[in-house]
C-alpha positions, 0 to 999 in steps of 0.5 A, a space after each residue: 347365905 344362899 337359899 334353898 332355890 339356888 341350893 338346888 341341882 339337877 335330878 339324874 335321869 337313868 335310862 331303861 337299860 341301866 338296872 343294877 347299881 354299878 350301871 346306874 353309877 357308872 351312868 351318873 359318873 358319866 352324866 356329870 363328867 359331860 356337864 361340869 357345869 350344873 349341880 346334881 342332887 344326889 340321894 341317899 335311901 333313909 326310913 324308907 324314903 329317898 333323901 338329897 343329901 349332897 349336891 355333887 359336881 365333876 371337875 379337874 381343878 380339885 387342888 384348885 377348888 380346895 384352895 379357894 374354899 379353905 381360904 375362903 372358909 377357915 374352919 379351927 376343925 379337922 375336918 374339911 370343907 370340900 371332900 374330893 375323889 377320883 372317880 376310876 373308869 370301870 367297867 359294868 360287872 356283871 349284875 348278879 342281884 336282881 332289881 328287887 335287892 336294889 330298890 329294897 332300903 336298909 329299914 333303919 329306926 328314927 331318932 333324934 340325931 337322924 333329924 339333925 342329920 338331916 339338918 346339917 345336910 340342908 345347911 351343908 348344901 346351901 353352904 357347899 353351893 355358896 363355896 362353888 359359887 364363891 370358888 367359881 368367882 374366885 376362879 373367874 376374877 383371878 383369870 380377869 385378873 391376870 388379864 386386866 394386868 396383862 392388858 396394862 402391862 400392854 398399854 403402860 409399854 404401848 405409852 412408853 413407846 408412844 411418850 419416847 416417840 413425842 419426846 424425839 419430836 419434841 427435841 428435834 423440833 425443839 432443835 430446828 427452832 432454835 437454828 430458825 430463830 438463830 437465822 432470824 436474830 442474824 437477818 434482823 441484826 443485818 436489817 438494822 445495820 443496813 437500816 442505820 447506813 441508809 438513815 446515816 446516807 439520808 441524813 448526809 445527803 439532807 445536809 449535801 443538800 442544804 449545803 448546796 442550797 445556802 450556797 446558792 442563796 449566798 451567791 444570790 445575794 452577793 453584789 457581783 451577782 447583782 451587777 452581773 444580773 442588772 449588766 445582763 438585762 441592760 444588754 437585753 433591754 438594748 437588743 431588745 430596742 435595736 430589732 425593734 429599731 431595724 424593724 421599723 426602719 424596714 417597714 417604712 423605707 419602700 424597696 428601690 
């Protein structure tokens, strides 16, 4: 419930020039109609004294306003919450009276219903500016609202493109993966082929190898290799004492 501090609005305030009624209210109407925003008390004239008994506003949503308070506010009664009506530009009649006749109240005699009169009104304007504020929430969260969607739809579109974008290159590389490593699983198979022809070379040449070298040692070992050799030192031997023989026979015989 609001209290009666926010219950409160704005006072009009009438210029010199507007003296009779019609001016007065045309000059009201106008006030409000410039500054929707505020709250503006208005008063009635009872026993004498001048009375707020309303707190009126000007808008062109009044559809709107109906909606959101009656949704808000069921009420079982037939009458309404909210009481609308469009004002009509008029034009300033002539003032026929004179200010006394306006300023004069209808002299009306107390009694008990004009005390709960009075009463409900207080409690209808802390209930209407509880209806305004509520309204002006409504109003405000349903704008936010329709915003806050549009701002999603945006952004679930924007990461649909995004997440279709990173699919395509995840696919593509996906894709140049599998050629590479077909490429390396055929390079790999080629260097082992060419790794098993050089061992089988090795190992051929190891034997080639082995087998020279056995048949080297068996002849080695033979006897006609071992006549041969003793044969061939015995023919150096005797070479070897020949030059040394025809040396020594040179240095001993003088020249004739």
């Amino acid at each position: 419930m609001a209290t009666l501090a926010q219950a409160e609005g704005r006072e009009v305030s009438y210029p010199e020039k507007c003296r009779s009624v019609q001016a007065r209210k045309k000059h009201k109407e106008k006030t409000i109609r410039d500054n929707p925003e505020p709250l503006y008390d208005d008063y009635i004239q009872l026993d004498g004294k001048r009375i707020k008994n309303n707190l009126i506003f000007y808008t062109t949503l009044i559809t709107a306003w109906k909606s959101a308070i009656c949704e808000e506010y069921k009420q079982p009664h037939s009458h309404h919450n909210l009481k609308a009506r469009v004002e009509e530009e008029r034009d300033e009649p002539q003032a026929n009276g004179t200010d006394s006749e306006e300023e004069d109240p209808v002299k009306l005699s107390p009694s008990p219903s004009d005390h709960r009169l009075r009463d409900s009104l207080a409690l209808l304007e802390l209930d209407f500016t509880e209806f305004r504020e509520h309204a002006q929430l409504k109003l405000s969260d349903s704008h936010n609202t329709n915003m806050f969607i549009q701002e999603l739809k945006d952004e679930l579109r924007q990461l649909k493109k995004d997440t279709n974008s990173s699919i395509s290159e995840l696919t593509r590389a996906l894709r140049e993966l599998k050629e590479e490593n077909q490429t390396l699983r055929t390079q790999i198979c080629k260097l082992e082929e060419d790794r098993e022809k050089r061992r089988e070379l090795l190992q051929t040449a190891k034997r080639n190898e082995r087998a020279v070298t056995e048949k080297h040692r068996r002849q080695h070992n033979s006897p006609q290799h071992s006549s041969y050799y003793r044969l061939h030192k015995h023919r150096q031997r005797a070479c070897h004492k020949h030059t040394d023989t025809r040396r020594n026979t040179n240095i001993t015989c003088p020249p004739s």
